[in-house]
C-alpha positions as a Markdown table, in Angstrom:
| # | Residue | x | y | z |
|---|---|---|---|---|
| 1 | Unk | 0.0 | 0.0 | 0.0 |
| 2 | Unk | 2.9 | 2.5 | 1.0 |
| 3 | Unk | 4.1 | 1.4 | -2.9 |
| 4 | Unk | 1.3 | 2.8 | -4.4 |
| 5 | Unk | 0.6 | 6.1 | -2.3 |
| 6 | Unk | 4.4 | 6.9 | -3.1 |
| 7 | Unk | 3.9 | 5.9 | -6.9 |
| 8 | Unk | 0.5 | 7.3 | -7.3 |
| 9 | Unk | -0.3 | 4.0 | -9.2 |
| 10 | Unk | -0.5 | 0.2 | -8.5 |
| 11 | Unk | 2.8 | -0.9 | -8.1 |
| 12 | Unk | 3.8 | -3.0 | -10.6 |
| 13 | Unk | 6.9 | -6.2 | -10.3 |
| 14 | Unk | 9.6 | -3.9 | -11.7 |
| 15 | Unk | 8.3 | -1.5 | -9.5 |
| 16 | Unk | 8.8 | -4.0 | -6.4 |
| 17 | Unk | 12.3 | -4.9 | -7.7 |
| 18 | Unk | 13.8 | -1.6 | -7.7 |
| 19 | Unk | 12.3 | -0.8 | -4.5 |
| 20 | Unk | 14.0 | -4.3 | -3.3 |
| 21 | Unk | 17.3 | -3.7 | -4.9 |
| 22 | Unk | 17.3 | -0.1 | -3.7 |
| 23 | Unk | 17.3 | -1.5 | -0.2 |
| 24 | Unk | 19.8 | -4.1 | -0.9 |
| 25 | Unk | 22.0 | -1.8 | -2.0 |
| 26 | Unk | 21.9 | -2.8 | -5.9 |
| 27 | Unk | 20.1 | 0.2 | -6.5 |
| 28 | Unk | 21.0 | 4.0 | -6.0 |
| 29 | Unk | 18.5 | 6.5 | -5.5 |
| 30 | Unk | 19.0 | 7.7 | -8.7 |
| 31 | Unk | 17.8 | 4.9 | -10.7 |
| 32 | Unk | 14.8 | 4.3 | -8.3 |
| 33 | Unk | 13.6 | 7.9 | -8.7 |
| 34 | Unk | 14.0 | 7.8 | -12.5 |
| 35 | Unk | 12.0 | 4.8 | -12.6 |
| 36 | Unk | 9.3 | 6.3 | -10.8 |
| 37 | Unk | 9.2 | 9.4 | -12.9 |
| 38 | Unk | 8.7 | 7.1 | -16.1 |
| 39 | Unk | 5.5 | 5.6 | -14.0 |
| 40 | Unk | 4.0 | 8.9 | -14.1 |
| 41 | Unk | 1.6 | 10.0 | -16.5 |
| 42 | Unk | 3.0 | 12.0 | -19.2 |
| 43 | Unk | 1.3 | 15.6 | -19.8 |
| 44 | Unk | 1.7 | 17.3 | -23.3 |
């Protein structure tokens, strides 16, 4: 639930995994927040 109130959307697998190898370490904060930003709706 935390997932998608921080996404805005229903978290998806991906989503989960870079969440998971954020906090393993795998991931920096960088690529998590870029992946989050491709998640949000795009506004021409």
């Amino acid at each position: 639930m935390l997932i998608a109130i921080w996404t805005g959307k229903k978290p998806t697998l991906r989503t989960y995994e870079m969440i998971c190898f954020y906090f393993c370490g795998m991931a920096d904060e960088d690529e998590l927040m870029a992946h989050i930003e491709k998640l949000k709706p795009q506004t021409a």
